[in-house]
C-alpha positions as CSV (number, residue, x, y, z in Angstrom):
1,X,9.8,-44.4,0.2
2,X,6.5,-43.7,2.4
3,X,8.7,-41.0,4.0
4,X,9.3,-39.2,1.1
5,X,5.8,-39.3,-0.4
6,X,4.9,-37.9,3.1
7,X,7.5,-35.0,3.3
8,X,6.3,-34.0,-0.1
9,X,3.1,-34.0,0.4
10,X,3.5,-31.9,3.5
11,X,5.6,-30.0,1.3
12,X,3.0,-29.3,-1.0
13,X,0.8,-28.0,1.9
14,X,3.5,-26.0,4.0
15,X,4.9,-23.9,0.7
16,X,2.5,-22.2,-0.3
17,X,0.9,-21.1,3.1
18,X,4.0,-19.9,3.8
19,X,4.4,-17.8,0.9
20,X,0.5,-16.9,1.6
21,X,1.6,-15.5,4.9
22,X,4.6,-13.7,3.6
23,X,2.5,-12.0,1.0
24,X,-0.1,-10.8,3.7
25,X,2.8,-9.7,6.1
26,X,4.1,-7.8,3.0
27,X,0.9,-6.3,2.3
28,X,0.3,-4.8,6.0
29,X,3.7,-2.9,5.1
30,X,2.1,-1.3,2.8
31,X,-0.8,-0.5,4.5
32,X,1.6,0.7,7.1
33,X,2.8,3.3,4.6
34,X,-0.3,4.2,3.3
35,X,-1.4,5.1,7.0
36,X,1.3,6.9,8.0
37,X,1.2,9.6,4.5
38,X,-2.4,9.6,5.6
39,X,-1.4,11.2,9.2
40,X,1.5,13.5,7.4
41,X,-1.0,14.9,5.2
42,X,-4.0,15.6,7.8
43,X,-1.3,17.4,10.4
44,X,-0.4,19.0,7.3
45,X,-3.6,20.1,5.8
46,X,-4.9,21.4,9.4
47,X,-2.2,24.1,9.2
48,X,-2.8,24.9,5.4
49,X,-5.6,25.4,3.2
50,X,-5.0,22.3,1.3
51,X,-3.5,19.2,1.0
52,X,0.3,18.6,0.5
53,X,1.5,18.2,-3.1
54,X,4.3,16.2,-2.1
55,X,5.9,13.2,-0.3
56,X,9.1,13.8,1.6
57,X,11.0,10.9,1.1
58,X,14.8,10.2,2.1
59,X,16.1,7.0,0.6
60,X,13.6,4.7,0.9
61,X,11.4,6.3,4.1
62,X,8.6,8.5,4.0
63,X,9.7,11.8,6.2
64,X,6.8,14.3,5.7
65,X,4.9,16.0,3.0
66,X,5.2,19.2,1.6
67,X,5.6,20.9,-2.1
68,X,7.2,20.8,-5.2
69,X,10.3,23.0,-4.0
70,X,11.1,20.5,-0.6
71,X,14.4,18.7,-0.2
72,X,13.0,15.3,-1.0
73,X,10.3,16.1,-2.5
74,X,8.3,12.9,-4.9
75,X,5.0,11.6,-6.2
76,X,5.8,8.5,-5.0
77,X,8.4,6.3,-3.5
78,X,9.4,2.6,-2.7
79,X,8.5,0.5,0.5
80,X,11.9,-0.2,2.5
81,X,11.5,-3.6,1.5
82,X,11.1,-2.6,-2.2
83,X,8.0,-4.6,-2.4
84,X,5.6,-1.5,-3.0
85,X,5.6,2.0,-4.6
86,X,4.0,4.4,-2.8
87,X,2.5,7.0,-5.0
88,X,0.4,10.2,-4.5
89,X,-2.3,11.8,-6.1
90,X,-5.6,13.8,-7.1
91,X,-4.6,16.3,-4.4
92,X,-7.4,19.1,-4.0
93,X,-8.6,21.4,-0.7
94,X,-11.0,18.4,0.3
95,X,-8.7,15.3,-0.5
96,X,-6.2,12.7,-1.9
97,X,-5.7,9.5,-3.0
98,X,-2.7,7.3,-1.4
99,X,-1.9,4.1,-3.7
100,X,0.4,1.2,-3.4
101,X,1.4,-0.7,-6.2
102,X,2.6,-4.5,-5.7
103,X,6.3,-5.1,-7.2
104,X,8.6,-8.1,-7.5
105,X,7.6,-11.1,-6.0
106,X,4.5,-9.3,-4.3
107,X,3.0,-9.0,-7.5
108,X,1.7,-12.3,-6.6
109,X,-0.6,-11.6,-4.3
110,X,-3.3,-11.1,-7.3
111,X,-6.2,-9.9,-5.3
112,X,-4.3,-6.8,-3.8
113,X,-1.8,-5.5,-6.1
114,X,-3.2,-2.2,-5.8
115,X,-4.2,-0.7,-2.6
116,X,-6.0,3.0,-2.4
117,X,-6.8,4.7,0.5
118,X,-8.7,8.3,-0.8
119,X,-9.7,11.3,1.3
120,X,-12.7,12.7,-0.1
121,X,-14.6,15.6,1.1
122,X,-13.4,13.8,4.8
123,X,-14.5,10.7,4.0
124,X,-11.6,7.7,3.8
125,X,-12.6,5.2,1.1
126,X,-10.4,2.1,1.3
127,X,-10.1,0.9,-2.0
128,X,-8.1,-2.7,-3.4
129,X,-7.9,-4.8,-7.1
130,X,-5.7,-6.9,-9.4
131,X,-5.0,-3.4,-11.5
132,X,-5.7,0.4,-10.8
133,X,-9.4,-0.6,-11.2
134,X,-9.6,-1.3,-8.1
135,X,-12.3,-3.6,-9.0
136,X,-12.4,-5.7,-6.0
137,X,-15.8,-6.6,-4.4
138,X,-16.6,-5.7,-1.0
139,X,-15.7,-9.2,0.2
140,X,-12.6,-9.2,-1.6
141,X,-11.6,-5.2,-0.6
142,X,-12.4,-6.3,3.0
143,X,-9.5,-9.4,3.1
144,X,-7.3,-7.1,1.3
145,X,-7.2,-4.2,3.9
146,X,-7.4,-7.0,6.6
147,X,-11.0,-5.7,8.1
């Protein structure tokens, strides 16, 4: 009987950092994605006078960036592992904003449902919250974007 009160109390413990863990491994996918339409749109915008209009996506990977008329061409588009949408926005000469959106079972990680990275006038503003808010304190933004 002590054996069992022990297991499930280690249990208890073991669970939920685990799910913790997947969550935050989950979340650096993301972060991943948000990166990598960050570096297609700068090699993009430094051989055009503005920023790309699109994402080129094929299935569920990001392949470029581009306009409205390119085979593949979306505002946004799921994380391979279907955990995030990727979406893209506010596109001018001077900047962008990248966000990911939690889905499924990620939606759980309440803090950082929404992630934003933003170009703006060549600053990058990392940006995180519960909703598109994006009302997370520094603190909070900080253990979001893992800095």
């Amino acid at each position: 009987m002590v054996a069992v009160a022990i297991a499930g109390v280690l249990a208890a413990i073991a669970v939920p950092a685990y799910l913790d863990s997947m969550r935050r491994a989950r979340r650096a996918d993301a972060i991943t994605a948000l990166q990598h339409a960050m570096l297609l749109q700068e090699r993009y915008r430094a051989n055009s006078p503005q920023y790309a209009t699109h994402l080129i996506v094929s299935g569920t990977a990001l392949t470029g960036v581009g306009t409205a008329d390119a085979a593949g061409a979306a505002t946004s588009y799921d994380v391979a592992a279907g955990t995030y949408s990727v979406s893209l926005s506010g596109i001018s000469a001077t900047g962008y904003a990248l966000q990911a959106q939690a889905k499924g079972t990620q939606s759980a990680d309440s803090p950082c449902q929404v992630l934003q990275l933003r170009i703006d006038g060549g600053q990058v503003v990392q940006a995180s919250g519960r909703t598109s808010a994006l009302d997370n304190d520094a603190t909070a933004n900080r253990a979001c974007w893992g800095t």
